[in-house]
N, C-alpha and C positions, 0 to 999 in steps of 0.2 A: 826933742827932735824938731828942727824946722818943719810949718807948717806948708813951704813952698816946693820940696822935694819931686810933688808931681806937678804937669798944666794944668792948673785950673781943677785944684788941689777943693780949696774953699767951696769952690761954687760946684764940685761934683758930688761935696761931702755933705751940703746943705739938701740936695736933692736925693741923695741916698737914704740921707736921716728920713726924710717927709714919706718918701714913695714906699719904704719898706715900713716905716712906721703905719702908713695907711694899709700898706697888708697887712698888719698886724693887726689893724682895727677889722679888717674883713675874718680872720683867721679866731680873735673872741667871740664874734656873732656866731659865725658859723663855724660853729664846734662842736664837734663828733660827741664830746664830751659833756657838753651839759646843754646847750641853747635845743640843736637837733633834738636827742635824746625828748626833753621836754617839751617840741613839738609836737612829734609822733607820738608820745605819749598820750598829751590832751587829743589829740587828732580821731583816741583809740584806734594806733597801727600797732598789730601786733608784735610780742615783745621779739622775737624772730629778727625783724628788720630793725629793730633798735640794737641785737644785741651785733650787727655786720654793720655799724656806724664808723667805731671807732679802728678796727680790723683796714675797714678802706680806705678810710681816710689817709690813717697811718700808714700802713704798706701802699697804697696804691702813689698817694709819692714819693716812693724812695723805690719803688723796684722798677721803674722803669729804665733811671738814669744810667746805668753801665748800656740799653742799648741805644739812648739817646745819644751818647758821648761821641761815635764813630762821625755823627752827622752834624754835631755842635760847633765840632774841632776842625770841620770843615769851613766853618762861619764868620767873615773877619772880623764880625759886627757880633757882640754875645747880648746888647742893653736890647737889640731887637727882638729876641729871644724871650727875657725878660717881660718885655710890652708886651708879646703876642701870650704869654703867659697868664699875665694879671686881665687881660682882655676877658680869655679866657674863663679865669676863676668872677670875672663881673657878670657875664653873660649867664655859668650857670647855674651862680647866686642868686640871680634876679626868676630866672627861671625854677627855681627852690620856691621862692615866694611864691609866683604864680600859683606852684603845685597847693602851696600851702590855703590859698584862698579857692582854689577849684576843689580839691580832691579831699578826704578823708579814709580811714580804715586803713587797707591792705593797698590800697591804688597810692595812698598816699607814700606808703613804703615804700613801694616800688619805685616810682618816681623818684624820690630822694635817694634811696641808694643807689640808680643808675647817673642821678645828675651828679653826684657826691663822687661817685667813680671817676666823672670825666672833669670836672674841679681838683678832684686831685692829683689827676694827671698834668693841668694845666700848673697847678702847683709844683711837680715836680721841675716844670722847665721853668721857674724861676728859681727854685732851690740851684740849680746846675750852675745858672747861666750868673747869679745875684753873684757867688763868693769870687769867678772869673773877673768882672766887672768890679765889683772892689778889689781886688789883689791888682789891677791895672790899673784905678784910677785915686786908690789910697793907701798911704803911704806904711809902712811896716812901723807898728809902735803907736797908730793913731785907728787901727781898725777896730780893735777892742771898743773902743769910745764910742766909735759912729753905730756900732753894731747896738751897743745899749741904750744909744739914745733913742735911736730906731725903734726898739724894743718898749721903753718907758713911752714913747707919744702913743703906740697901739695900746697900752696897760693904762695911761690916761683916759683914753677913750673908754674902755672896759668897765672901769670903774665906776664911771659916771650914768653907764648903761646898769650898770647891777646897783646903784643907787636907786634911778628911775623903777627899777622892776621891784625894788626893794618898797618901792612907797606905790605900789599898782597892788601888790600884795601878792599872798600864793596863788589865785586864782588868777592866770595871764592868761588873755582872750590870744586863741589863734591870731587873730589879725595882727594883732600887737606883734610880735612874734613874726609875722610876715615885713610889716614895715621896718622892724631893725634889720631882715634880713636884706630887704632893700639899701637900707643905708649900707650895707655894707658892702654891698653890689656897686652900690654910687663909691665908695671910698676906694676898690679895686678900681674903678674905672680911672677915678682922680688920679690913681700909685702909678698910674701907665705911663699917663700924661707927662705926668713929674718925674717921671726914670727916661722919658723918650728925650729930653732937655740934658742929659748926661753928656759931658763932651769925651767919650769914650778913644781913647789913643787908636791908630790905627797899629792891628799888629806888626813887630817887628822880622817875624819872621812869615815863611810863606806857609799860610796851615793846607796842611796834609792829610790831616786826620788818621785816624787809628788803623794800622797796617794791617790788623786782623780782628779775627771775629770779636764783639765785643765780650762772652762769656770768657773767652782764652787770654781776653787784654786784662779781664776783671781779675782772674783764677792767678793770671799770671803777675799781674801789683801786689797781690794777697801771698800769695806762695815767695818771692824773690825779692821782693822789697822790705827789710825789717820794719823800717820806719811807722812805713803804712800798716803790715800787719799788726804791730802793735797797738798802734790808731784805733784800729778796728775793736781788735778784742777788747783792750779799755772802754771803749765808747759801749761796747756790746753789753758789755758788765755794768755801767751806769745807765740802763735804762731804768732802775728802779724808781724816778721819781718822776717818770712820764707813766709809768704802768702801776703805779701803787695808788695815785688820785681816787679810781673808780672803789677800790674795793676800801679805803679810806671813808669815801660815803657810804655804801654798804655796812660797813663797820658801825656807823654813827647813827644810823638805822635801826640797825636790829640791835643797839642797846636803849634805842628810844633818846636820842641826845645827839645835841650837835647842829650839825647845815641839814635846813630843812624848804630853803629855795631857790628858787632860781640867779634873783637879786644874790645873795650870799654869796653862790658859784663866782659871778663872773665879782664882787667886790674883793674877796678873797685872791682870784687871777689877778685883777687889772692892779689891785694892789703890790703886789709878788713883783709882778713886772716893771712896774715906777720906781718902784724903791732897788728894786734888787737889779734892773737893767744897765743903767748909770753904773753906778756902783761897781759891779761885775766886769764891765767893760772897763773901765778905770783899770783894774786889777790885772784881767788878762793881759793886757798892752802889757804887763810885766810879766807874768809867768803865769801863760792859759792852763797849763797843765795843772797847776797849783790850784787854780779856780777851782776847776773840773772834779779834783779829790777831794776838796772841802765841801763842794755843792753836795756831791753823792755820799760824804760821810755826814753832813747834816741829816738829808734826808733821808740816810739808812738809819740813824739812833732815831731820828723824831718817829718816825715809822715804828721803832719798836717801843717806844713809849708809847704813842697810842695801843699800841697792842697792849702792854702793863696799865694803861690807863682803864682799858674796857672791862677788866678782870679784876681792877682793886679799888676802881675808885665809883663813889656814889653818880649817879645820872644830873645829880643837881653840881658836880664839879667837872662830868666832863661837858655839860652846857656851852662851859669855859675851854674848856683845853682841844677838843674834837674840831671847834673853828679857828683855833690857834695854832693846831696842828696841822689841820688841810689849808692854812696859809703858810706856815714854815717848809713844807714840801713843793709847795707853788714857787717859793722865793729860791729855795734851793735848786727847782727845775730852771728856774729862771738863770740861776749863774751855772749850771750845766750847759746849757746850751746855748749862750753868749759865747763861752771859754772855748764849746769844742768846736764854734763859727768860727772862731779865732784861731785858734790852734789850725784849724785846715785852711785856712786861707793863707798863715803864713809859714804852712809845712812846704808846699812848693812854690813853682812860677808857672807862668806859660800856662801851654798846655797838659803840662803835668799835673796842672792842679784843675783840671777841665773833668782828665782821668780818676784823678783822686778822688775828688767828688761825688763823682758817677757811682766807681765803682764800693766805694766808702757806703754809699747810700743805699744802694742795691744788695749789698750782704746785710747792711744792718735793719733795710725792711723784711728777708729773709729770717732772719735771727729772732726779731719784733713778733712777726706770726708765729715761731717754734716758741720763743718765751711766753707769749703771750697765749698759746695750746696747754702749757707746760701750768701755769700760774691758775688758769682755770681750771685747768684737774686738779691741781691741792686747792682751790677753792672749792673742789666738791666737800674738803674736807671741814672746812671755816674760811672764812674771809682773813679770819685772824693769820691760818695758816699759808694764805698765801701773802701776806704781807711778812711775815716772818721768813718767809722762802727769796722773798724781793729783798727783806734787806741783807740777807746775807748774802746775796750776787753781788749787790754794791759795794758791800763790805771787803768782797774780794775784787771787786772793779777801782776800790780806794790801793787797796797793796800794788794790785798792777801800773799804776796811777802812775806810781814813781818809776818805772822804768823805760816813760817817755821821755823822750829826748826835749831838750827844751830849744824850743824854736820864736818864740818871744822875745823881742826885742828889750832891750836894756830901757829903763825910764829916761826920761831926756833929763 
């Protein structure tokens, strides 16, 4: 596919790459999932506000956006959106750090889960506004690509930080800890800059906005639109390998073997990302749907070989396999969510794909917290048994897989 299809194709696809990729650099620091978590923890906050990390994180950007949508679609400018966004998530990253170097205990908790509430909300409006802004200013068959490169410069960075932590050792001093989270404050700021320089088209048509309530616009894409419902439920069924990570470490744990720091977490992530973002994006440009089935049928079997791994095999061979396997579910999440960026950016146009977004994101952080209610009651059971319950949602999220429609462009 010609690279000239849109104005200033090149130069919107260069700043795409960088701005999202530096949120990517902000989004491994500050992570619900292992940087946070290993804050508060050394901080001694208790375990209470560690275990509402990754609950907010997750849901609290994705439920907002079906009521965000009514007043988006109003907006003929969505990169502004975007900037006030990553402003946003700069200011109350940086404001993370502060708490980190004033506060400790219970104050520390607090603090981070209310700034972490409104970081994620600011996250939500670039999730909205980001696939609008590319579905307008990059071209059908070249999104997939921008989206992974995007993805591999945040997993480059990643990596290089869980190297660093990896030669500091298990013992990371607060501060340390505070000043990544700074940097990652400075690299949302830099992703603003760099998204504000987009030479965004001006809309073709005159936006309107959503004719009704936005829970009625939500219910009603979900209930009347096959397309989208489909979307949904497949997407709903592959969250196993963004919900299986934690009890994956838990797992590695309590058989005494495996990832045992910090450094490891994010080398294992940032590596997922580099290799498997590129890559993945290459792919989806062909058929994201395809992506999406192989990602979550990866990481449904690797899932259940660590499960068979915990049970048969000696602690001195899963040493080996426990870090090999919480990198195979990283990589696998990684072309999950390339394939399903892709896949929704070029299920619609316009403002349909404003709506789709919204409301795509707002049932599947509804779903995220009943899965995620659901995964830690068989976790009363074993760790084991909720990762065995994860992978046979995926399992059933791969057969569904195939009954989306394919909306991927033909390879050039």
């Amino acid at each position: 596919m010609s690279s000239a299809t849109k104005p200033f194709e090149e130069h919107n696809a260069r700043r795409f790459i960088w701005a999202n990729g530096l949120q990517g650099v902000g989004d491994q620091i500050v992570a619900a999932k292992t940087v946070l978590p290993w804050l508060l923890q050394a901080a001694g906050t208790p375990g209470f506000f560690i275990a509402l990390l990754v609950p907010i994180r997750e849901s609290g950007s994705m439920l907002p956006q079906a009521a965000l949508t009514p007043w988006i679609t109003t907006q003929p400018s969505r990169k502004t959106i975007w900037v006030a966004g990553s402003i946003g998530q700069a200011i109350t990253a940086a404001l993370i750090a502060v708490s980190a170097l004033l506060f400790d205990a219970a104050v520390l908790g607090v603090a981070v889960v209310l700034l972490l509430a409104l970081l994620a909300f600011s996250r939500s409006l670039c999730s909205i506004a980001s696939k609008d802004v590319q579905g307008r200013t990059i071209s059908k068959g070249r999104r997939g690509l921008i989206t992974g490169r995007a993805t591999a410069v945040g997993g480059a960075v990643a990596l290089f930080v869980g190297l660093f932590l990896e030669w500091v050792g298990s013992d990371i001093p607060v501060w340390i800890l505070a000043c990544l989270i700074f940097l990652a404050a400075a690299a949302w700021a830099v992703a603003a800059i760099v998204f504000s320089t987009i030479k965004e088209p001006e809309s073709q048509v005159k936006t309107q906005g959503v004719r009704r309530g936005w829970w009625s616009d939500t219910w009603g894409l979900f209930a009347q639109d096959r397309d989208f419902r489909t979307f949904v439920i497949v997407r709903s069924l592959l969250l196993v390998t963004a919900l299986s990570t934690s009890f994956i470490v838990i797992l590695s744990h309590e058989i005494d073997s495996g990832i045992t720091g910090l450094g490891a977490f994010l080398i294992a992530s940032g590596l997922a990302a580099v290799l498997g973002g590129r890559i993945s994006g290459i792919w989806s440009d062909s058929s994201s749907r395809t992506v999406m089935s192989l990602g979550a049928l990866v990481g449904s079997l690797t899932v259940l070989a660590l499960v068979a791994a915990a049970d048969w095999l000696s602690p001195e061979i899963n040493a080996w396999v426990f870090p090999l396997g919480f990198f195979l579910v990283n990589l696998a999440h990684t072309a999950v969510r390339v394939a399903r960026k892709t896949y929704l950016v070029d299920m619609a146009e316009g403002d349909n794909r404003t709506r789709y977004v919204g409301a795509a994101n707002t049932i599947i952080g509804i779903v995220l917290l009943a899965l995620g209610v659901v995964s830690g009651a068989v976790a009363q059971l074993s760790s084991s048994a909720a990762l065995i319950f994860l992978s046979v949602v995926g399992l059933i999220g791969v057969a569904a897989a195939t009954r989306l429609r394919e909306v991927s462009a033909s390879p050039a």
